[in-house]
C-alpha positions in Angstrom: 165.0 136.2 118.7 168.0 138.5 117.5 166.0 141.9 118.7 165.6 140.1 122.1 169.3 139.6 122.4 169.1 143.8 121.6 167.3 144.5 124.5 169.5 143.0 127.0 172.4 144.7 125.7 170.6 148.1 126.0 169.3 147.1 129.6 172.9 145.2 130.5 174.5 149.0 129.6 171.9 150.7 131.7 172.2 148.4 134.9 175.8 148.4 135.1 176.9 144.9 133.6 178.5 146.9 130.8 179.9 149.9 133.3 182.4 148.6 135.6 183.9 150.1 138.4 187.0 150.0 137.5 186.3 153.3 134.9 186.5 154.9 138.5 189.9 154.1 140.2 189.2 157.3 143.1 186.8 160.0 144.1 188.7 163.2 143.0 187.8 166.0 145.6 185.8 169.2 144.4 188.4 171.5 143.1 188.0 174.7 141.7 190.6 176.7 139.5 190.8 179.7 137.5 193.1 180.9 135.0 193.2 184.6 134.3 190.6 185.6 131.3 190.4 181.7 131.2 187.9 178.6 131.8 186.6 177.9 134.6 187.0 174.4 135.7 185.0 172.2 138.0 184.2 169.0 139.1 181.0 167.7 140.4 179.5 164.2 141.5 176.5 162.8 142.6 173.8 159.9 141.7 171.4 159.4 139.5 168.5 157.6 138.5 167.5 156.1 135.3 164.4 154.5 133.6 164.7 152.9 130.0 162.1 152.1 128.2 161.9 149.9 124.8 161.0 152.3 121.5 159.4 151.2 118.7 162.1 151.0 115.5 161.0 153.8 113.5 161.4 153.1 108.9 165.3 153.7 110.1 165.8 151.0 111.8 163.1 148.8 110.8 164.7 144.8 110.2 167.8 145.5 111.7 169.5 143.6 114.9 169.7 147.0 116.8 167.6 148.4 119.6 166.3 151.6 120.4 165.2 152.7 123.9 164.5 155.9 125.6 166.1 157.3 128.8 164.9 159.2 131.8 167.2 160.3 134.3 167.0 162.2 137.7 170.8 163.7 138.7 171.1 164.7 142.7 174.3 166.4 144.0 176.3 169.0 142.7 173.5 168.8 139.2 170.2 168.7 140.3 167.8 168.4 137.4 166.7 165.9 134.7 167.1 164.3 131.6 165.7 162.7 128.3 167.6 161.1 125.9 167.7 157.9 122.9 170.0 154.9 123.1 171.0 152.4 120.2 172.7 149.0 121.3 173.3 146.5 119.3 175.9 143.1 119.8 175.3 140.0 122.3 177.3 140.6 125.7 177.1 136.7 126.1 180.0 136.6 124.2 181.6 140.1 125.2 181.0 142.1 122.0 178.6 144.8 122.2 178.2 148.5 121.3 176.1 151.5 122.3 175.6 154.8 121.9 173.1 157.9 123.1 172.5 161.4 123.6 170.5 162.9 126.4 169.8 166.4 127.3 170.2 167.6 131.0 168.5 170.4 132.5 168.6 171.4 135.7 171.1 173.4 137.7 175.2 172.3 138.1 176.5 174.1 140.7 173.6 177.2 141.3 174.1 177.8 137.4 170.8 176.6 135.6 170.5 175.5 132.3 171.0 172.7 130.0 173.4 171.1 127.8 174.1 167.5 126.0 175.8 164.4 126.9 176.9 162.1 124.4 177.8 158.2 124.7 179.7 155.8 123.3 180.3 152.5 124.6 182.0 149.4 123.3 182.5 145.8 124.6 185.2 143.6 123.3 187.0 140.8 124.6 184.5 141.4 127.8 187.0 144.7 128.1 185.0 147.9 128.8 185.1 151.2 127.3 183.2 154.2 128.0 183.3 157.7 126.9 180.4 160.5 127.8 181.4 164.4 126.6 180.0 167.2 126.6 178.4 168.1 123.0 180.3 171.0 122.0 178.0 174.4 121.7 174.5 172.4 123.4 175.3 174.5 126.5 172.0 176.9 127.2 171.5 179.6 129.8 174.7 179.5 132.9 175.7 177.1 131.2 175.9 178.8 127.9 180.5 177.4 126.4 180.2 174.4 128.9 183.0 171.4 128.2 183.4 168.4 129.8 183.8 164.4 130.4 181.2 162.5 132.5 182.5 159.1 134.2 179.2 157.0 134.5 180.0 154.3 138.0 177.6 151.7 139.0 177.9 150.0 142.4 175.1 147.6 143.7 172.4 148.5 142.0 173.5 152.3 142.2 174.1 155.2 139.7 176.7 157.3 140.3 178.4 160.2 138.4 181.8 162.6 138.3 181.5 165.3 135.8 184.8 167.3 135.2 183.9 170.2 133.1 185.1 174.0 132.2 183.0 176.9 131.8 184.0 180.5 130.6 185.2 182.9 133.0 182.1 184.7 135.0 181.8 187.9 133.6 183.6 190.9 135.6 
């Protein structure tokens, strides 16, 4: 009964019980700056869709209260592209305390530049207050996107995903 309680966690997170959309208070318009010899910072939003699916526990994690599910993610707007990724969750949201945390790889193209990098998650519920934080993993940029930085905020609005990614690149290359 416990690793049932798991598994809605895990799914609550994914279908926007845990997300509110308060983490979002306004759309912040596409901006673009440049410092001399400096990053280059952007914003971007979109939507995206996401599958979960249930893993089995592997020795790890084997007679413990916490789940384990995989991601799947298609991103449309300013990142077009895809992404896989693992999920733990563990707590019971019927009495607002939970906890969860992933890392997914996206690849695809942000902006025209293509290549991939890593988002990581941590989410807590206390109190039923909401917290969510999703980074950039620091050197998991690949090809364009070889030094990326950033923060993603994750909203969820009937049903539907959506994203706005703030995130610095270096300079293009003279």
């Amino acid at each position: 009964m416990r690793r049932m309680n798991i598994g809605i966690v895990t799914c609550l997170f994914l279908s926007g019980w845990f997300i509110m959309p308060t983490l979002v208070s306004a759309q912040v318009p596409r901006s673009q700056t440049t410092a001399k010899d400096g990053p280059f910072s952007m914003h971007a939003e979109g939507t995206f869709d996401v599958k979960n699916a249930p893993l089995t526990a592997d020795d790890a994690l084997a007679g413990t209260a916490i789940g384990r599910y995989g991601l799947d993610k298609q991103f449309q707007g300013d990142i077009e592209g895809t992404s896989k990724g693992e999920m733990l969750g563990a707590g019971n949201p019927a009495t607002g305390t939970a906890g969860y945390v992933a890392i997914e790889q996206v690849t695809g193209t942000l902006h025209g530049r293509t290549g991939s990098f890593a988002l990581q998650h941590f989410g807590t519920m206390e109190d039923n207050k909401f917290e969510l934080v999703v980074k950039v993993v620091p050197g998991s940029g690949t090809g364009d996107l070889l030094g990326i930085s950033g923060t993603m905020t994750i909203k969820i609005v009937g049903g539907k995903h959506s994203y706005l990614f703030d995130y610095s690149l270096p300079s293009p290359a003279k």
